[in-house]
C-alpha positions as CSV (number, residue, x, y, z in Angstrom):
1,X,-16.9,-0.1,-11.5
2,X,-14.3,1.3,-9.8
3,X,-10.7,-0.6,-10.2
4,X,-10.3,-2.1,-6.5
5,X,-13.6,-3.8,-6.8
6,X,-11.9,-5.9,-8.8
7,X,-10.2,-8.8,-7.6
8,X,-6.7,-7.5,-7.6
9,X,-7.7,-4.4,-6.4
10,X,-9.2,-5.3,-3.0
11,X,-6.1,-4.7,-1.6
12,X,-6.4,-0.6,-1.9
13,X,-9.0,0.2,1.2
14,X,-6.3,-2.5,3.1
15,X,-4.6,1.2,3.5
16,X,-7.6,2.3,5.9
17,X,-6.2,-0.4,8.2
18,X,-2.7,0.0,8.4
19,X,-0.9,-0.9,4.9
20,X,-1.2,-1.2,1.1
21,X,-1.2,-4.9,1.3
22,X,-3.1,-5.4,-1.7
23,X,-0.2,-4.0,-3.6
24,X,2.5,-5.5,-1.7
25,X,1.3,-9.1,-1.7
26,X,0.6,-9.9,-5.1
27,X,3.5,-7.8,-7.0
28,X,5.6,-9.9,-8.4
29,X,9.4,-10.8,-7.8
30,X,11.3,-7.7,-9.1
31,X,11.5,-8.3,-13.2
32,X,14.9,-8.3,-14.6
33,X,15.6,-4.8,-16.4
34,X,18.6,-3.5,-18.3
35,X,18.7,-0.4,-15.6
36,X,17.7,0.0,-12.1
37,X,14.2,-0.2,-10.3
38,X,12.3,2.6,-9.7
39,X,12.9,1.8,-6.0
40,X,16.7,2.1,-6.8
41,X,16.1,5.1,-8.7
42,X,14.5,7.0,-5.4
43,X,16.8,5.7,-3.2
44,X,19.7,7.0,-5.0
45,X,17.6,10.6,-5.6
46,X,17.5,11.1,-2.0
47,X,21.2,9.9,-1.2
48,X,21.8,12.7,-4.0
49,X,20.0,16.1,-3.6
50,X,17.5,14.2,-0.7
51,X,13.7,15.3,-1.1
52,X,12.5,19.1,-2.9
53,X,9.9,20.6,-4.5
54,X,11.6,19.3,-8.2
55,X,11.5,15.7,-7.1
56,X,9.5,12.8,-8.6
57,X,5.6,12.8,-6.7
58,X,6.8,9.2,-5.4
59,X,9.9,11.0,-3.2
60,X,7.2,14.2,-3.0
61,X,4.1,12.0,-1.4
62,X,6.5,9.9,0.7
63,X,7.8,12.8,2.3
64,X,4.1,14.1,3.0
65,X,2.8,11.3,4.6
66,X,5.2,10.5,7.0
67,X,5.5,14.5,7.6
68,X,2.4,14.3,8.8
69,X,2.0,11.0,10.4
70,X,5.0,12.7,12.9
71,X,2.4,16.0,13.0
72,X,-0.7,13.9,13.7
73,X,1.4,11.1,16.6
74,X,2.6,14.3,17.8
75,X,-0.5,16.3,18.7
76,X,-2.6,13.0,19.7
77,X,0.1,12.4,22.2
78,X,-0.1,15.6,23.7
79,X,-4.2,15.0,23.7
80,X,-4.0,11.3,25.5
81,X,-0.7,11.8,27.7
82,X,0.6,8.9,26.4
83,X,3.4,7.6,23.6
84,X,2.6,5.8,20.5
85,X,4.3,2.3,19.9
86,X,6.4,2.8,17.0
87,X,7.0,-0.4,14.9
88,X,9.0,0.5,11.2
89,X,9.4,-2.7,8.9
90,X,11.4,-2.7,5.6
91,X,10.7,-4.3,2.0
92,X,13.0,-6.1,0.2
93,X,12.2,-4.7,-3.0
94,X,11.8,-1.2,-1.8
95,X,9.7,0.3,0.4
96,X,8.3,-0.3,3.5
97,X,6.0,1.5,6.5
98,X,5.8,2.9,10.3
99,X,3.0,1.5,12.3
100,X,2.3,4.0,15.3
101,X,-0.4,2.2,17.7
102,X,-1.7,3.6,21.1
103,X,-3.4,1.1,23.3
104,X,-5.1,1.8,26.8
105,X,-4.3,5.2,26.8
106,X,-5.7,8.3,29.1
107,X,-8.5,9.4,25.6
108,X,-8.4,6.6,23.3
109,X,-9.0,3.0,23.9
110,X,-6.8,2.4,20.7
111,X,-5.2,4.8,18.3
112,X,-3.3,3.5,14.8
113,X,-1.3,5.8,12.6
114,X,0.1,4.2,9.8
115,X,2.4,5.0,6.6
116,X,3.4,2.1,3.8
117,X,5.4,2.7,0.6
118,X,5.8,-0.4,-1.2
119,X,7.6,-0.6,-4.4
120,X,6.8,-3.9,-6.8
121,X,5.7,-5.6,-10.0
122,X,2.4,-5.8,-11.3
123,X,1.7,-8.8,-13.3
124,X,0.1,-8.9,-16.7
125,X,-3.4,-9.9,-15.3
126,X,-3.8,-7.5,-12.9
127,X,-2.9,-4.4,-15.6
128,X,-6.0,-5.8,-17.7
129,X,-8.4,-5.4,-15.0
130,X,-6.8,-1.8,-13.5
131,X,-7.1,-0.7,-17.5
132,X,-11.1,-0.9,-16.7
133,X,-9.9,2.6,-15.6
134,X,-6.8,3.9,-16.4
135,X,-6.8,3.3,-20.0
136,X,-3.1,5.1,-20.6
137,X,-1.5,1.3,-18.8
138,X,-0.2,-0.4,-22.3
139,X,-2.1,-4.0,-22.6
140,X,0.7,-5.9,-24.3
141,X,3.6,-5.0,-21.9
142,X,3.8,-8.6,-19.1
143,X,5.0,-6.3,-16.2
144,X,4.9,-3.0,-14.8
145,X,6.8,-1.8,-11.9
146,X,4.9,0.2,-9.2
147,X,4.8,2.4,-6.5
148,X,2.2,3.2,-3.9
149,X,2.0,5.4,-0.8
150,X,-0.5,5.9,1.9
151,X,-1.7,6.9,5.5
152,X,-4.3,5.7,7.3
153,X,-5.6,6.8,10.7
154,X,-7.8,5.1,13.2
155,X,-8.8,6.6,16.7
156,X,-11.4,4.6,18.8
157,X,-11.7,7.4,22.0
158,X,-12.6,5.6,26.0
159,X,-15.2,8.5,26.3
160,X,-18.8,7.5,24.3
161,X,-19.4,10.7,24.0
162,X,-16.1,11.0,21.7
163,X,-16.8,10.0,18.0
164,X,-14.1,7.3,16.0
165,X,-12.7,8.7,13.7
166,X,-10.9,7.0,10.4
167,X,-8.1,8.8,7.6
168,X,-6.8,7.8,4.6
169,X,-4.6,9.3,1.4
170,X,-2.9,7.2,-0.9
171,X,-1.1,7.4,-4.2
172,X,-0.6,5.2,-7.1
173,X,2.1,5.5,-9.5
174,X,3.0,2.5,-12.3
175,X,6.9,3.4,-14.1
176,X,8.2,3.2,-17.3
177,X,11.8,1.5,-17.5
178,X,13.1,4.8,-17.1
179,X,11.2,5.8,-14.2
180,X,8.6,7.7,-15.8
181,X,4.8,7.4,-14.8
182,X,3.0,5.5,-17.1
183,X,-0.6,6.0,-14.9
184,X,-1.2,7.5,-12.0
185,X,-3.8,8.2,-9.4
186,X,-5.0,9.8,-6.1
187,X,-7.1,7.9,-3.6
188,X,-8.6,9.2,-0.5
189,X,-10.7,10.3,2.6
190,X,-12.1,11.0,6.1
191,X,-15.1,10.2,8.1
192,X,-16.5,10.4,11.4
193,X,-18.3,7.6,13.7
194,X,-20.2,9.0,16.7
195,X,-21.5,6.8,19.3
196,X,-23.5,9.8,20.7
197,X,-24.6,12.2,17.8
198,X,-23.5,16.0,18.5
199,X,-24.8,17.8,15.6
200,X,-22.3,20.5,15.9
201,X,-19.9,18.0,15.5
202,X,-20.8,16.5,12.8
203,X,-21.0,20.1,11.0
204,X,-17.9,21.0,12.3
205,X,-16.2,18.1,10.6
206,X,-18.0,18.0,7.7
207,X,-17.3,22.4,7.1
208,X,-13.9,21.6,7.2
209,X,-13.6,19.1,4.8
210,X,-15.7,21.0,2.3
211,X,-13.8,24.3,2.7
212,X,-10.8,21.9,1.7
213,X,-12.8,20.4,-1.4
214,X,-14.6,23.9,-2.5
215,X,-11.4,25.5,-2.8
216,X,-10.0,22.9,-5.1
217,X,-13.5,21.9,-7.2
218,X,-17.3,23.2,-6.4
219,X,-18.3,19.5,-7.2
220,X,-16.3,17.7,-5.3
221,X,-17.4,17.9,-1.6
222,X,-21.6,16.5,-2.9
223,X,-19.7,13.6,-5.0
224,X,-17.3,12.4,-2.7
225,X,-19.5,13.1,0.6
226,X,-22.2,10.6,-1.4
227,X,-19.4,7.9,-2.1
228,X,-18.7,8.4,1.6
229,X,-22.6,7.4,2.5
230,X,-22.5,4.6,0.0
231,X,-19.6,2.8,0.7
232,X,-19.4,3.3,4.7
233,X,-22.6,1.0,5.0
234,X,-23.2,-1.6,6.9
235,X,-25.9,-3.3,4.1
236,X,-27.0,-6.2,6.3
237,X,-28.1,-3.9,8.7
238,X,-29.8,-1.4,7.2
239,X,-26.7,1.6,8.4
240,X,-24.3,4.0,7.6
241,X,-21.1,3.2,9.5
242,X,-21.5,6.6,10.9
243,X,-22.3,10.3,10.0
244,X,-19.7,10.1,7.3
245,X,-17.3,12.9,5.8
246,X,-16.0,12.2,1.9
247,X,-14.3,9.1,0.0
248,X,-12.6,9.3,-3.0
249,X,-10.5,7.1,-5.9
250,X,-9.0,6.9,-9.2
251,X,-8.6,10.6,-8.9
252,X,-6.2,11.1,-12.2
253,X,-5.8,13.7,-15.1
254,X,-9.6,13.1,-16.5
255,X,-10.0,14.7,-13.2
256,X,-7.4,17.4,-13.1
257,X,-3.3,18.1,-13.2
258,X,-1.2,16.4,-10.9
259,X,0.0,19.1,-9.4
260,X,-3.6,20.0,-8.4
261,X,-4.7,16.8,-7.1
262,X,-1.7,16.5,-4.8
263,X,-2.4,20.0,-3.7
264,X,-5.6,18.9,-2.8
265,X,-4.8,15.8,-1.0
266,X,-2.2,18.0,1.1
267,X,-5.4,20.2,1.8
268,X,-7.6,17.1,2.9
269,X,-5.0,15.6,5.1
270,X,-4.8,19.0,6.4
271,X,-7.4,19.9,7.6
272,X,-7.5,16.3,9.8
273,X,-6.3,18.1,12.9
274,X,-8.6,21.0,13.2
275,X,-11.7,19.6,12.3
276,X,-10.9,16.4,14.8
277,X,-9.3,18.0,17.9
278,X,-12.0,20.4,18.7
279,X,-14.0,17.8,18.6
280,X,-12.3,14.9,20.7
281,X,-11.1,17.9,23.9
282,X,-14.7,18.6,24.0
283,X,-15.5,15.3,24.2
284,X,-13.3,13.4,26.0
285,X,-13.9,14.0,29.8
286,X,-17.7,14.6,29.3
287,X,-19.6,12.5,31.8
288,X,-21.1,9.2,30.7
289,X,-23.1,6.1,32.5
290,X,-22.3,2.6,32.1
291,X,-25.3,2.3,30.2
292,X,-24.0,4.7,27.8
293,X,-20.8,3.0,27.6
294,X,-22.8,0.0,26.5
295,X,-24.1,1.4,23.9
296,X,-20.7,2.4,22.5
297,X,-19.5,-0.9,22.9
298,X,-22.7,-2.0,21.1
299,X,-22.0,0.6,18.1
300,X,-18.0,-0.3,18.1
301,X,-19.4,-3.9,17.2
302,X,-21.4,-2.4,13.8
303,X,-17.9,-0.9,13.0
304,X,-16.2,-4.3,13.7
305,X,-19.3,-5.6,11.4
306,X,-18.3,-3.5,8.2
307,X,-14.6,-4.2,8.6
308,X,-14.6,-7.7,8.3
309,X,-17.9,-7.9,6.5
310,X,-17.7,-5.1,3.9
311,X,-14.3,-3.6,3.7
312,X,-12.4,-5.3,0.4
313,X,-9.3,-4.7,1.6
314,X,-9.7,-6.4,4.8
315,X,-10.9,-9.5,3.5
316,X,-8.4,-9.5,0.8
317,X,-5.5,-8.9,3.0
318,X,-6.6,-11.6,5.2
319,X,-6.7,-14.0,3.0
320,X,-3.5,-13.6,1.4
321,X,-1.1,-15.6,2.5
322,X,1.3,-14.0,4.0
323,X,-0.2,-10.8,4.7
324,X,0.6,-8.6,7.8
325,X,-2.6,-9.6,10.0
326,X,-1.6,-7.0,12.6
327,X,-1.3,-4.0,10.1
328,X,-4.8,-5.3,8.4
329,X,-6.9,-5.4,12.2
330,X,-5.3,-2.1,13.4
331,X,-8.5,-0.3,12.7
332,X,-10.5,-2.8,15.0
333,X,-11.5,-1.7,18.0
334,X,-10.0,-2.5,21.6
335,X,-13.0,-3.8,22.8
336,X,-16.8,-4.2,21.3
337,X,-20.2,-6.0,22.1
338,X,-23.0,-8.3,20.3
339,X,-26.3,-7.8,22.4
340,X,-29.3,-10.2,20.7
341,X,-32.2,-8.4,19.6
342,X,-31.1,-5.0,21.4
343,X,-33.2,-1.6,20.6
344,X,-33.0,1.5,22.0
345,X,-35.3,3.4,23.9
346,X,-38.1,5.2,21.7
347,X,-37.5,8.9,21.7
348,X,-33.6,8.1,23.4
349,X,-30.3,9.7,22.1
350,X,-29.4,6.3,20.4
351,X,-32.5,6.3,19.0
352,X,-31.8,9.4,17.1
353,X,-28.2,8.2,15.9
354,X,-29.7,5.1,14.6
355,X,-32.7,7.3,12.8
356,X,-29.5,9.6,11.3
357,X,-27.8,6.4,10.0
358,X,-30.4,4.8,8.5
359,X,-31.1,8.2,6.2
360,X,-28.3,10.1,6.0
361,X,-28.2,14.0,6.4
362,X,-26.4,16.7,4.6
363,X,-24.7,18.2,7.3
364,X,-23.6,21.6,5.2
C-alpha cells in the first residue's frame, strides 16, 4: 500500500486540487529546537546567495514550480484572452502558495493553476505509518520537521470537443535538525479527460509523456500509465475518469538518484505545454450542438463523481477542520449535470468514449 492511502496521507492527491493540505493541516505547532527551522534555514539561503543550481532541492523545487506555474498562466492567457485571478496566501510556519484561477473565460469554463510550499511538523504517529514506505524515517524520534512542494493544474475548456485536462508534481522532504534530509520523495503526473474522443489526441498526449519517461527509464511510462488507469476510476460506475496519461508516487532512491528523479519531474512538467496546446487550439472553436454540449456537461458530472467520491485528498481536506475549501474544489468544474438513467445512442461518438473508458487502450 502506498503511504497516502493511509490515513495521514490522504492529504497528498489534495495537491491535484489546489494545495498540500494534507501536510499543512495536521503538522504540528513548530517543535522547539536548539537552532533554526528548516523554513528559517531557506529563508535565510535565499536572502544570502538567493536560488542556484548548489542549493538545497527544497529552494531547487520551489523555484521550479512557480517557474513554471508563471510559464503555464502565461501561455493559457494568451490561449483564452483572458487574465488569471491571482490569490498568494502565506504560512506562519513557513511556506505558503499562489492560486491562479480563470473563470468564464473566451476557451475555458474554469482554469486553476496552483503552487503550495508548506513547511511543518510531523507528529510521531504519522512517521509510523509513512515508514510503511520510506524505511530510512527513524521510529523513536516524536517529531520531524518537513517540507513539501507541488503544482497542480486543472483546465475544464467551454468547447466539448476540448478534453479537461489535470497536472500535478510534488515533492516531499522530512529534515534532520540540521537541515539535512532524512527521506525524501517525488510524486507526480498528468492525464487527459475528453468529452469527445479524438484518437490523435489522445496519442499525441500520451507520445509526449512517454518520450519524457523513456528517456529517463524504459519501464516507467507501462507502470505509471497503468497506475494512471487504476486510480483515475470512477469504481461505482464501471469508468476510467478519462483516457488517462501516467500517475506516480513514492518515487525515492530504491528508484533512482535524486538528481535523476528531479530531472525527470522537470521533463514531465515539461512537456505539459506541447502535448496540451496543440490539442486545446485544435479544439476549441470546433463546432458543437447543444446536444453535444449536454453530453459534456453529463461527463463533467462523472469527473465531479471521482472528486468527491474517490479522490483521498479531497475528502481528507474537507474534512479537516480548517482546511482551505476553495483551494480543495478548484479542480471542480464550473458547471456539470446528473441526467437519470441517460445512455447514449448505439453506434454514437459517446458511445465509443464510454466503450474506451470502460476498457482502457494503450494509446502508444
Amino acid at each position: 500500500m502506498n503511504w497516502w492511502q493511509s490515513g495521514f496521507a490522504m492529504g497528498v492527491p489534495a495537491l491535484a486540487v489546489g494545495g498540500l493540505l494534507g501536510y499543512e493541516m495536521l503538522a504540528q505547532p513548530p517543535a522547539l529546537l536548539d537552532g533554526p527551522t528548516i523554513a528559517e534555514q531557506d529563508n535565510l539561503a535565499k536572502r544570502e546567495s538567493g536560488v542556484t543550481d548548489n542549493s538545497s532541492m527544497r529552494l531547487r523545487m520551489e523555484a521550479f514550480i512557480k517557474e513554471h506555474q508563471q510559464l503555464i498562466v502565461q501561455a493559457l492567457e494568451k490561449v483564452d484572452g483572458n487574465k488569471f485571478k491571482v490569490d498568494s496566501w502565506q504560512r506562519p510556519a513557513g511556506g505558503g502558495g499562489i492560486t491562479c484561477v480563470l473563470q468564464d473565460g473566451s476557451v475555458f469554463e474554469k482554469a486553476g493553476v496552483n503552487t503550495s510550499v508548506v513547511y511543518g511538523t510531523l507528529p510521531r504517529a504519522a512517521i509510523a505509518k509513512m515508514r510503511a514506505d520510506h524505511k530510512a524515517l527513524d521510529p523513536d524520534v516524536d517529531s520531524l520537521q518537513f517540507f513539501a512542494a507541488g503544482l497542480s493544474l486543472v483546465l475544464h475548456p467551454k468547447n466539448p470537443m476540448a478534453p479537461t485536462v489535470h497536472l500535478n508534481y510534488r515533492y516531499f522532504e522530512t529534515a534532520q535538525p540540521d537541515g539535512s534530509p532524512a527521506a525524501w520523495w517525488f510524486g507526480g503526473g498528468s492525464d487527459l479527460t475528453p468529452s469527445y474522443l479524438f484518437d490523435e489526441d489522445a496519442i499525441h498526449f500520451h507520445r509526449h509523456l512517454k518520450e519524457a519517461c523513456d528517456a529517463h527509464d524504459k519501464g516507467y511510462y507501462p507502470r505509471f500509465k497503468r497506475w494512471c488507469d487504476d486510480y483515475f476510476n470512477n469504481r461505482h460506475r464501471g469508468e476510467s475518469r478519462g483516457v488517462g496519461g501516467i500517475f506516480f508516487d513514492d518515487l525515492d532512491s530504491a528508484d533512482k538518484d535524486r538528481e535523476q528523479l528531479f530531472a525527470f519531474v522537470r521533463d514531465c512538467l515539461g512537456t505539459f505545454l506541447p502535448s496540451y496546446l496543440p490539442i486545446i487550439n485544435r479544439r476549441k472553436d470546433m463546432p458543437f450542438t447543444e446536444d453535444e454540449k449536454l453530453w459534456q456537461q453529463l461527463r463533467r458530472g462523472r469527473y465531479v463523481e471521482f472528486n468527491l467520491v474517490h479522490d483521498r485528498g479531497t475528502a481528507f481536506g474537507l474534512n479537516t477542520p480548517g482546511s482551505r475549501v476553495e483551494s480543495i474544489l478548484m479542480s471542480l468544474p464550473l458547471t456539470a449535470r446528473w441526467q437519470y438513467m441517460h445512455e447514449p445512442a448505439k453506434g454514437s461518438r459517446e458511445e465509443r468514449l464510454l466503450s474506451v473508458l470502460r476498457q482502457p487502450k494503450e494509446w502508444v
